[in-house]
Backbone as ProteinMPNN parsed JSONL, in Angstrom:
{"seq_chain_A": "XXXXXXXXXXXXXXXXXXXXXXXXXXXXXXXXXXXXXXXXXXXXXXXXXXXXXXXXXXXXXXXXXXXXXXXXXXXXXXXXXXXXXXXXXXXXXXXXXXXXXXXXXXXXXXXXXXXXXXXXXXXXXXXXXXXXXXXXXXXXXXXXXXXXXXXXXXXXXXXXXXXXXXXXX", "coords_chain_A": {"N_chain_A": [[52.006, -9.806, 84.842], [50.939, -8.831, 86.889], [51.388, -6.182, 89.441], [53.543, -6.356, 92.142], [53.212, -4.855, 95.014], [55.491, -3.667, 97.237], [55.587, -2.293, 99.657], [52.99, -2.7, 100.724], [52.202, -5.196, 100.114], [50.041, -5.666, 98.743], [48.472, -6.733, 95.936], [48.427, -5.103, 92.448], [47.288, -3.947, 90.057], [48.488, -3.883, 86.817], [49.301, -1.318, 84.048], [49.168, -2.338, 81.592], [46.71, -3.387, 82.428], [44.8, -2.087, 83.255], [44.296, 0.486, 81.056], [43.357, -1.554, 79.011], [40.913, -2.051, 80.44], [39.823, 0.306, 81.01], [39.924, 0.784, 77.839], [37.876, -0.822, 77.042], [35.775, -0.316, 78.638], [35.517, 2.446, 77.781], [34.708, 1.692, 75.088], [31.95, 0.196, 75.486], [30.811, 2.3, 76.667], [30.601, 3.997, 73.953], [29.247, 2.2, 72.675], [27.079, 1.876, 73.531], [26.411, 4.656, 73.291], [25.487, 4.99, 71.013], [24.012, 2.873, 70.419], [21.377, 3.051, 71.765], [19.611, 5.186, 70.989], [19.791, 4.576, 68.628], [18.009, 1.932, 69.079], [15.813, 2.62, 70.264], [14.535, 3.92, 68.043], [14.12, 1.689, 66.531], [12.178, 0.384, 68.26], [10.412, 2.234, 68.706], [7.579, 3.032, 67.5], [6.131, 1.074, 68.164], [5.472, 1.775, 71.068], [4.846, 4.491, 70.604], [2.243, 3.925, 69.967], [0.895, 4.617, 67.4], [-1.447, 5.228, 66.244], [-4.595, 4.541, 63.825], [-5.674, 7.127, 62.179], [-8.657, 9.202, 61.182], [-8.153, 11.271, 58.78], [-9.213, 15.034, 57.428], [-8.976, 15.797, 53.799], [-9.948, 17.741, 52.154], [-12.887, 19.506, 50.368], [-15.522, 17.657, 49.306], [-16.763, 18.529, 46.704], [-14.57, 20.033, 45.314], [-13.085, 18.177, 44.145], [-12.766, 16.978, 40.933], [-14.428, 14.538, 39.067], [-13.169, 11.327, 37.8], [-10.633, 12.568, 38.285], [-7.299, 12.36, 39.285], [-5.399, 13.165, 42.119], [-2.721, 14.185, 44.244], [-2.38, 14.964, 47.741], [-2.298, 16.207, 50.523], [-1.15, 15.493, 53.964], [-1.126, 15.327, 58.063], [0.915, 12.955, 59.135], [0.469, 10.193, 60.206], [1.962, 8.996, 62.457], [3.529, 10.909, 63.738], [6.148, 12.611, 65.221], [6.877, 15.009, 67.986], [8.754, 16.719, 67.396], [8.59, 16.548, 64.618], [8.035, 18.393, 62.427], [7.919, 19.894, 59.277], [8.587, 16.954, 57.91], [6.791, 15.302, 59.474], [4.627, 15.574, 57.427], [2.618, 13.744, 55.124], [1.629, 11.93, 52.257], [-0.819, 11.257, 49.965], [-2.232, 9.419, 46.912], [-5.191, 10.813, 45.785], [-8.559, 9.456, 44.014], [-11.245, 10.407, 41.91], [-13.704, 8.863, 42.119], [-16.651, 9.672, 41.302], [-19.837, 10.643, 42.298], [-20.206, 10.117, 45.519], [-18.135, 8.458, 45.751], [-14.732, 7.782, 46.526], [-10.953, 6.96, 46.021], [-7.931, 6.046, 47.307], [-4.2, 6.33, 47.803], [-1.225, 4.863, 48.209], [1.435, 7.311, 47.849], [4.003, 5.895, 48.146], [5.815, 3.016, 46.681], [5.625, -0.283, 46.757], [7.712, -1.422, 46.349], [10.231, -0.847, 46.906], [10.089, 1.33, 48.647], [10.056, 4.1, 47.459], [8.966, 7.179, 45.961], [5.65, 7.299, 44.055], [4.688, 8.825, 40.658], [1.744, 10.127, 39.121], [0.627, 9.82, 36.053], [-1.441, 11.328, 34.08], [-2.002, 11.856, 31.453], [-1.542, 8.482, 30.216], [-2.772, 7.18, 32.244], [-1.695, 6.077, 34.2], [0.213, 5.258, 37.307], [3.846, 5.793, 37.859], [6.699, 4.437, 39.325], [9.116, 5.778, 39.959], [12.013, 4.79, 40.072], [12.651, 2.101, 40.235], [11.068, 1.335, 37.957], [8.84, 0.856, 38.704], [5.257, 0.222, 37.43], [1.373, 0.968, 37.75], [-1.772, 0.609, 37.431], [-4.71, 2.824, 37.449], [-6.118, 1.675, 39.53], [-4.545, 0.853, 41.309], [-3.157, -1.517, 41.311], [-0.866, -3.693, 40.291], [0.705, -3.256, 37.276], [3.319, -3.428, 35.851], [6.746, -4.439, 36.147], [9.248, -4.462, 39.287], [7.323, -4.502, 41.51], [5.931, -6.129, 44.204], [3.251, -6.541, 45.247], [0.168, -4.743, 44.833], [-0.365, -1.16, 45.225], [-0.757, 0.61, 48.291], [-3.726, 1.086, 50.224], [-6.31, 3.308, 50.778], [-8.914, 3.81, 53.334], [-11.789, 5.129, 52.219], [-13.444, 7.913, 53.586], [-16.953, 10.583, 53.123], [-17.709, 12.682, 54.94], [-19.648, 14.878, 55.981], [-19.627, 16.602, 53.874], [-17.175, 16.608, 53.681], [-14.041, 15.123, 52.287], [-12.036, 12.083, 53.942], [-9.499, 10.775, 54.972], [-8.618, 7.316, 56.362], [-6.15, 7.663, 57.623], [-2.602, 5.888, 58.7], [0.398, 4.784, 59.779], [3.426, 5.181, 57.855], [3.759, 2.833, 55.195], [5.71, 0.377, 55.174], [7.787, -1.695, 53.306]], "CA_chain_A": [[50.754, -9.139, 84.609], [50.202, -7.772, 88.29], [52.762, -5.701, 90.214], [53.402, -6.953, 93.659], [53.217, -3.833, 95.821], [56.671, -3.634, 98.335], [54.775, -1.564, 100.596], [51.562, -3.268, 101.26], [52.332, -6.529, 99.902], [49.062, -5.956, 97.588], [48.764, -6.9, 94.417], [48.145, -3.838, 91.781], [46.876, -3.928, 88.109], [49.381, -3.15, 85.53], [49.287, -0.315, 83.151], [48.473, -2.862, 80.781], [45.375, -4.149, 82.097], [44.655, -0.683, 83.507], [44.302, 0.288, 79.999], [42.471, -2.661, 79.042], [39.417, -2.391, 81.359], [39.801, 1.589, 80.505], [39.329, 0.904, 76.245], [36.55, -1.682, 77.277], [34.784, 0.606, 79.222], [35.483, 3.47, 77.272], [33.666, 1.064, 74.184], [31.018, 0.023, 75.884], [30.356, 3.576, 76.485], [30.301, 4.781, 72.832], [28.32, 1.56, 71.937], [25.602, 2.541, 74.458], [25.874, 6.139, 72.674], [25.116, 4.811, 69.716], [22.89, 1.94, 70.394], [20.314, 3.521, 72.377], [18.904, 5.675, 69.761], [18.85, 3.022, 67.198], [17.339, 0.532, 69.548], [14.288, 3.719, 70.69], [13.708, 4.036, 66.61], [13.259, 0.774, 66.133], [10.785, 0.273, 69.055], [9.305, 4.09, 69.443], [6.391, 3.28, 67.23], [5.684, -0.074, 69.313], [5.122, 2.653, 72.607], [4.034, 5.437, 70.66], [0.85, 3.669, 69.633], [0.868, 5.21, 66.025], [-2.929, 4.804, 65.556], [-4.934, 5.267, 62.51], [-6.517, 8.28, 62.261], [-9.45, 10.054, 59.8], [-7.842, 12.971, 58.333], [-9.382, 15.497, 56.186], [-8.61, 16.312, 52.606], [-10.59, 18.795, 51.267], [-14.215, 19.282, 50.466], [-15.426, 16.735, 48.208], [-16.772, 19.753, 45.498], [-13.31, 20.277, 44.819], [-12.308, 17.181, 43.419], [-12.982, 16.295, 39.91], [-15.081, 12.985, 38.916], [-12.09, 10.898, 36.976], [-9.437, 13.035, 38.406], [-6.395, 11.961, 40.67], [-4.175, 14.198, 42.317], [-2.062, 14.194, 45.555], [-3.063, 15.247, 48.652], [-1.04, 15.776, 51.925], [-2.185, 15.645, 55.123], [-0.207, 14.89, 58.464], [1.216, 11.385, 59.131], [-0.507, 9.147, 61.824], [2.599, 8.329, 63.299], [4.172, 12.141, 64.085], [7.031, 12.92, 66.545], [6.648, 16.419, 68.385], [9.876, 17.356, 66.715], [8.739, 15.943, 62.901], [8.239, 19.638, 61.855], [7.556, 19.385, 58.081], [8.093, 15.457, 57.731], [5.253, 15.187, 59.912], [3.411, 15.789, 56.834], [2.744, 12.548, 54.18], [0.618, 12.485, 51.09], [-1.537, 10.224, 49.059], [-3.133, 9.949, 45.722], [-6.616, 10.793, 45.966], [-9.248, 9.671, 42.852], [-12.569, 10.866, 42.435], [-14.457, 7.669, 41.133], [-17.81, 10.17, 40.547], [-20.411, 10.659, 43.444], [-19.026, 9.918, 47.015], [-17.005, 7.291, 45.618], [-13.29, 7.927, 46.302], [-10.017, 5.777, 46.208], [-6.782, 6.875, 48.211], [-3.128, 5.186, 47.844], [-0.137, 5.475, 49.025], [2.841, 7.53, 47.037], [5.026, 4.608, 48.214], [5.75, 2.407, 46.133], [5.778, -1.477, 47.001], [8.708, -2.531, 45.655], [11.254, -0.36, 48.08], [9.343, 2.84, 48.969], [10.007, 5.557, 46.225], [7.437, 7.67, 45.304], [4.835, 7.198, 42.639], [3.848, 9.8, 40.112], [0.769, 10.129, 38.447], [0.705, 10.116, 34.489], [-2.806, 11.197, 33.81], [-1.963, 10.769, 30.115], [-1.641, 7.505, 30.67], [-3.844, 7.189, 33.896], [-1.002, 4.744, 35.736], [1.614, 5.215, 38.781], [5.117, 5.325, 37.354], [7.55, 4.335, 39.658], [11.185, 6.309, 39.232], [13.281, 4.296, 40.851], [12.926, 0.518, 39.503], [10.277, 1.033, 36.451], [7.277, 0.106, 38.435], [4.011, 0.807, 36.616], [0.17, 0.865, 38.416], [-2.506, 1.097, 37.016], [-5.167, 3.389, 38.13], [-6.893, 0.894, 40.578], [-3.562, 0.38, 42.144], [-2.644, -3.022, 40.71], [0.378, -3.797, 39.844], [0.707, -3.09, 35.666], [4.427, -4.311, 35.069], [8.104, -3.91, 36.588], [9.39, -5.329, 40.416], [6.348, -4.209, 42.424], [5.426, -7.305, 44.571], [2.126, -6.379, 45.317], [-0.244, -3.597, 44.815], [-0.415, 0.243, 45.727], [-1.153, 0.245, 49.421], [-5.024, 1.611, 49.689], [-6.457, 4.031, 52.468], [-10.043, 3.43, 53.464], [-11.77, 6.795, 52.653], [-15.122, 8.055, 53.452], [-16.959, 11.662, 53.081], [-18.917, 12.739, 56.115], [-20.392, 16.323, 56.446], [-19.011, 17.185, 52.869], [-15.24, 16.83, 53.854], [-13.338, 14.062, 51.896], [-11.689, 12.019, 55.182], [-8.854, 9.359, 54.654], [-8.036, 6.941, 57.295], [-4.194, 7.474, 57.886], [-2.365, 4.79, 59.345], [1.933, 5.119, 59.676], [3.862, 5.131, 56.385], [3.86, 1.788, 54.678], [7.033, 0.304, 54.959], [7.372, -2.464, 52.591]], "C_chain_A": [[50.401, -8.255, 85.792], [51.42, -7.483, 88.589], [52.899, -6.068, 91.365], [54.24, -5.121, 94.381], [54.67, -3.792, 96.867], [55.841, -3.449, 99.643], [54.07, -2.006, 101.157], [51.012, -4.392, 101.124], [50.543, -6.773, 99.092], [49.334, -6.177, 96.306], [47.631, -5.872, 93.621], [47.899, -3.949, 90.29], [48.316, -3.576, 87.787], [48.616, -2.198, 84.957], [48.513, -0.938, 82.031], [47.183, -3.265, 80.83], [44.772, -2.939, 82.849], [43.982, -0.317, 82.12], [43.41, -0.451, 78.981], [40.999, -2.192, 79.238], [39.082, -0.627, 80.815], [39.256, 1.481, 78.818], [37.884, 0.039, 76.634], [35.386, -0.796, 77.94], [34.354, 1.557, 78.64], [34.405, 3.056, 75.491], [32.856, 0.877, 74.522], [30.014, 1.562, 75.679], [29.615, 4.223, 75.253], [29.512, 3.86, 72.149], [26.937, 1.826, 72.394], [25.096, 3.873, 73.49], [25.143, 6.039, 71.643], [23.776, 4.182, 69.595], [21.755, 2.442, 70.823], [19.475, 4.31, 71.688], [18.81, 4.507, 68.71], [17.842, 2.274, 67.847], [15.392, 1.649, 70.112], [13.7, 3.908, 69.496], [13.294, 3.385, 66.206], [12.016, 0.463, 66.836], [10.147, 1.082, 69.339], [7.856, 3.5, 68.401], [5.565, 1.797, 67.963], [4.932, 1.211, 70.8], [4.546, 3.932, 71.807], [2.556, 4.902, 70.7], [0.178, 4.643, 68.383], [-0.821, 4.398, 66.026], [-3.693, 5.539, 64.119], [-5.864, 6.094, 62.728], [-7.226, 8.981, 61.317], [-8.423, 11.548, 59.66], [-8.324, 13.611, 57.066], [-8.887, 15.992, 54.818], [-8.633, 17.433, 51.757], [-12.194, 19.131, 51.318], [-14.297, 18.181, 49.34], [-16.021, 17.463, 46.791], [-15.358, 19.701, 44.843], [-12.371, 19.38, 43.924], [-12.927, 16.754, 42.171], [-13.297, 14.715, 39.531], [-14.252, 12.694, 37.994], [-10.696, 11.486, 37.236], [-8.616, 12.313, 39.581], [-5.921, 12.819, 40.936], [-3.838, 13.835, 43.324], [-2.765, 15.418, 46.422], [-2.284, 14.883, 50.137], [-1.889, 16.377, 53.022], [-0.971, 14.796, 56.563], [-0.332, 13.48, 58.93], [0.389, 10.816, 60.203], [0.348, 9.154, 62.872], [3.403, 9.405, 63.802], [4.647, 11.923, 65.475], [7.018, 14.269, 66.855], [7.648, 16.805, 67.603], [10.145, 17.027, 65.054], [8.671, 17.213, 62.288], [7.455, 19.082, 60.274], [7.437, 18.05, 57.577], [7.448, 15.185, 58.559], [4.408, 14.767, 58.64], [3.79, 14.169, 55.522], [1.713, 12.751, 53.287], [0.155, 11.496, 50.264], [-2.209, 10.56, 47.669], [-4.976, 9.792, 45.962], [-7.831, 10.323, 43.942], [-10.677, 9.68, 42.895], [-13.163, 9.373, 41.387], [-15.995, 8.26, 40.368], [-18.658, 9.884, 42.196], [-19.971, 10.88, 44.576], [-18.256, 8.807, 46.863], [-15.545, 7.782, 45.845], [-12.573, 7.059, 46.709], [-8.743, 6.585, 47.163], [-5.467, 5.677, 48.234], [-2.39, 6.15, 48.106], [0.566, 6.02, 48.163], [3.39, 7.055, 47.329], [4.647, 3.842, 47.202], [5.98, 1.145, 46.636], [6.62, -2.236, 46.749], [9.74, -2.036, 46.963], [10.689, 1.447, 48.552], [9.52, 3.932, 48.129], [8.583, 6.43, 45.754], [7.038, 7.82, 44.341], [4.484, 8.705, 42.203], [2.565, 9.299, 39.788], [0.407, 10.548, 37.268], [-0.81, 10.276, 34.141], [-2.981, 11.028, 32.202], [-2.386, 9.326, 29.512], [-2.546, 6.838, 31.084], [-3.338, 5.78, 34.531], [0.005, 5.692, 36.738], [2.646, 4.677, 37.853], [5.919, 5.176, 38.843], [9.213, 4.89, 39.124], [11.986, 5.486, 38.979], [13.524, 2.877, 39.906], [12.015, 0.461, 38.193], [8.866, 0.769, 36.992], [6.351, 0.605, 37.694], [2.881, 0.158, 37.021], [-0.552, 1.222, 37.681], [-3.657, 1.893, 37.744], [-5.928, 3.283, 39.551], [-5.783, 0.566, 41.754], [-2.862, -1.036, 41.438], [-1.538, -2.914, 39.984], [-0.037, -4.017, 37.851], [2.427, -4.313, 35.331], [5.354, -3.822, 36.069], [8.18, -5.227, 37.84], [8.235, -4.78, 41.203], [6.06, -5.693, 42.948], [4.007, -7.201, 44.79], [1.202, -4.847, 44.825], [-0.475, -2.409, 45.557], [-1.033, -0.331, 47.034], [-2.82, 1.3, 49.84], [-5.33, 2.122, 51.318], [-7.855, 4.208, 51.744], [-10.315, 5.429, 53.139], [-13.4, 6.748, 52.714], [-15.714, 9.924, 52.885], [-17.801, 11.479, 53.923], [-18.346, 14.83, 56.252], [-19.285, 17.665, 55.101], [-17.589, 17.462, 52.767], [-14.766, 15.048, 53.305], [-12.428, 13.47, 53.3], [-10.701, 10.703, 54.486], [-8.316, 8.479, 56.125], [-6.525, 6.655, 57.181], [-4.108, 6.549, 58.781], [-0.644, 5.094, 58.839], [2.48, 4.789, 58.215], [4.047, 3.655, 56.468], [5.285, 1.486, 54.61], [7.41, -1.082, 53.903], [9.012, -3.41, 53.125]], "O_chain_A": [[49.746, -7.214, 85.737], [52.41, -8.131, 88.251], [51.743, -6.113, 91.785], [55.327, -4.567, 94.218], [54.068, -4.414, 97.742], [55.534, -4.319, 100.458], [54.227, -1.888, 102.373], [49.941, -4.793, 101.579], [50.007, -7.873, 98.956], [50.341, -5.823, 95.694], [46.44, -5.763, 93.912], [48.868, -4.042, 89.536], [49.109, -3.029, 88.553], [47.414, -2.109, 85.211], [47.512, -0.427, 81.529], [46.489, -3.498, 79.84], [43.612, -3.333, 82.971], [42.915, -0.918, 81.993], [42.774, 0.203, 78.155], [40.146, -2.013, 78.368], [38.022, -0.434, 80.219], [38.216, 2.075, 78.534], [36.818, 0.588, 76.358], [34.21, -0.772, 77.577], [33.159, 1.847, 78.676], [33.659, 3.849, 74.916], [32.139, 1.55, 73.78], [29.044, 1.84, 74.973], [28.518, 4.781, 75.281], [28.978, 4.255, 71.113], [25.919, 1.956, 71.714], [23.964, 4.119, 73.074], [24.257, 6.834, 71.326], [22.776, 4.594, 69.007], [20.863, 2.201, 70.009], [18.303, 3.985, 71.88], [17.907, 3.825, 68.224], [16.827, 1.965, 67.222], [14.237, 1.232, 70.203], [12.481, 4.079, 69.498], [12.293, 3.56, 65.512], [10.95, 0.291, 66.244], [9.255, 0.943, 70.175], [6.851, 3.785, 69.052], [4.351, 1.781, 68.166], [3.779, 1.109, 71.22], [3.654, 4.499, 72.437], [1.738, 5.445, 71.443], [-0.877, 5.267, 68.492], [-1.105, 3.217, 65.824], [-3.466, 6.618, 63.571], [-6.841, 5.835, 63.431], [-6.511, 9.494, 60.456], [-8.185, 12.505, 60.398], [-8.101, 13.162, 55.941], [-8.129, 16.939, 55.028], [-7.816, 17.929, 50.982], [-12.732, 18.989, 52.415], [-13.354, 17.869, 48.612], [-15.7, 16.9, 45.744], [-15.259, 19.228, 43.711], [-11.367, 19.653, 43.267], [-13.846, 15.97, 42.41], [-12.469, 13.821, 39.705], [-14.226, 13.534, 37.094], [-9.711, 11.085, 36.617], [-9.126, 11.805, 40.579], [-5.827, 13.64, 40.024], [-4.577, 12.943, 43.739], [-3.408, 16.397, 46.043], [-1.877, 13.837, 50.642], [-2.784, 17.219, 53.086], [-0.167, 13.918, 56.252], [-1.404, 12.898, 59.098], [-0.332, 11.471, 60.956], [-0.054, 9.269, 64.03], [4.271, 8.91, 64.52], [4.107, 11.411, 66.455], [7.174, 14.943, 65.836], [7.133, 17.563, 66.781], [11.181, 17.12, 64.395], [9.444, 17.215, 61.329], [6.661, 18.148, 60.165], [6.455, 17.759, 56.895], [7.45, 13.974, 58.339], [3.623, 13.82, 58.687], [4.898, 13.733, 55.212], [0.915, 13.671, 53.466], [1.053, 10.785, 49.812], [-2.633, 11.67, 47.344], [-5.681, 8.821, 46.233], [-7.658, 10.987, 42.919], [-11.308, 9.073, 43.761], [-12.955, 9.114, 40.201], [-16.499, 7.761, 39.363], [-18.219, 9.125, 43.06], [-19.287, 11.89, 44.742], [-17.741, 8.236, 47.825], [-15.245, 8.407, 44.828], [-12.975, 6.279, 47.572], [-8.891, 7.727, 47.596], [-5.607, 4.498, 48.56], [-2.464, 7.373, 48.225], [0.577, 5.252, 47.201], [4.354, 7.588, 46.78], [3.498, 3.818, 46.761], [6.986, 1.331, 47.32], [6.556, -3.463, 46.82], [9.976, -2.808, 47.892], [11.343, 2.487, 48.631], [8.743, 4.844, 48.41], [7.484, 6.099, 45.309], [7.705, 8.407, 43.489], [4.118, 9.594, 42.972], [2.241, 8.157, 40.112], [-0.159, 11.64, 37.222], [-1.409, 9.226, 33.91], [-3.829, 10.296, 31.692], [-3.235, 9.071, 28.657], [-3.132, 5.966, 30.441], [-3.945, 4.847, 35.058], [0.316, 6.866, 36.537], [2.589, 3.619, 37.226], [5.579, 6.089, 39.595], [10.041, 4.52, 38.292], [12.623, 5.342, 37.936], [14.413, 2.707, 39.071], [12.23, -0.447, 37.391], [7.897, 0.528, 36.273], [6.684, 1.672, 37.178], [2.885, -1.065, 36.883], [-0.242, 2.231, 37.048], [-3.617, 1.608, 38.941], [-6.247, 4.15, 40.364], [-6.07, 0.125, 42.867], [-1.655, -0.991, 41.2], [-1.34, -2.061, 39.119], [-0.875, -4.775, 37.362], [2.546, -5.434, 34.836], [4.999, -2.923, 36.831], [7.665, -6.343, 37.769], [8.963, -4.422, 42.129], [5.948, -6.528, 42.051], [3.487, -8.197, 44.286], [1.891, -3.893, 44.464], [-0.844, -2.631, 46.71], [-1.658, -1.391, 47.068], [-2.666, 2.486, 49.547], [-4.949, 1.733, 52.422], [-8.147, 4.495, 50.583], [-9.684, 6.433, 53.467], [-14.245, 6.007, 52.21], [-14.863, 10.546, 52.25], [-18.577, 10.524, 53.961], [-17.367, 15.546, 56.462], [-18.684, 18.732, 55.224], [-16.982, 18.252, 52.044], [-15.128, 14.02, 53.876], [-11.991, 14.431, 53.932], [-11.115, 9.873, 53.676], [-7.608, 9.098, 56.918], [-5.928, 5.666, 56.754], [-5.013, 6.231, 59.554], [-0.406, 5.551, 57.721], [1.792, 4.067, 57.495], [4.416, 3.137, 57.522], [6.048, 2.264, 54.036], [6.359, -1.632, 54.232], [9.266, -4.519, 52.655]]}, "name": "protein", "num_of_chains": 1, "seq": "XXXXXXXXXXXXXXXXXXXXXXXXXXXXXXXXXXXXXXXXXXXXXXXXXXXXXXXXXXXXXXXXXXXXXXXXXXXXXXXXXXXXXXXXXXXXXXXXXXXXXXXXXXXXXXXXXXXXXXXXXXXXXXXXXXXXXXXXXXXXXXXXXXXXXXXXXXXXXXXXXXXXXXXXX"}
């Protein structure tokens, strides 16, 4: 395994374990490359401090008493470099007065996004079949729980939703 030196009567790695300590190192390396970004995505919103934040919607004129629609507005939890996914979007419904509701287009089963069948007046789910009814509540399919709900208020005639980071389920 070692070479015995003539010369200097040291003892000298081999080629083989030369080699060795060289792929080991040289792995380590490319696991670092790798790991270090995964391991900053999983914990960046731990240090960002993703807080929830009012964001406006609209005016509240604008929205129809019985109507839902979507409504995008940017995320809570934005990275300087999110560009367009920065931006996230909820269903807004006008209950009549200053009443309004606000959910998530995630869906609760594995995140997909909900439509809105006003036909109807539920949340289809694409992906697995879920089906909501207008309150959010789970109607039928795999949904484990119900639509995820954002506090909303109106102050100084602007519809306001408290954002908070995408729901991850």
């Amino acid at each position: 395994m070692f070479d015995i030196n003539p010369d200097c009567e040291k003892i000298t790695p081999g080629r083989r374990q030369f080699l060795a300590r060289l792929s080991l190192g040289l792995g380590g390396f490319g696991a670092a490359l790798v790991g270090i970004p995964v391991v900053g995505f999983l914990l960046g919103p731990l240090f960002r401090g993703a807080a929830e934040q009012w964001r406006s919607v609209g005016r509240a004129e604008i929205f129809q008493p019985g109507e839902t629609v979507e409504v995008s507005f940017e995320d809570a939890s934005p990275v300087a470099w999110a560009g367009v996914t920065g931006k996230t979007a909820a269903w807004l419904r006008h209950e009549g007065g200053q009443q309004f509701m606000a959910f998530s287009v995630n869906c609760t089963h594995l995140g997909c996004p909900v439509r809105w069948l006003s036909a109807a007046d539920l949340f289809m789910c694409p992906c697995h079949g879920g089906v909501y009814y207008k309150n959010g509540d789970v109607a039928a399919g795999p949904p484990p729980k119900p639509l995820t709900q954002y506090p909303v208020r109106v102050r100084d005639g602007l519809v306001e939703i408290l954002t908070r980071p995408t729901p991850i389920t």
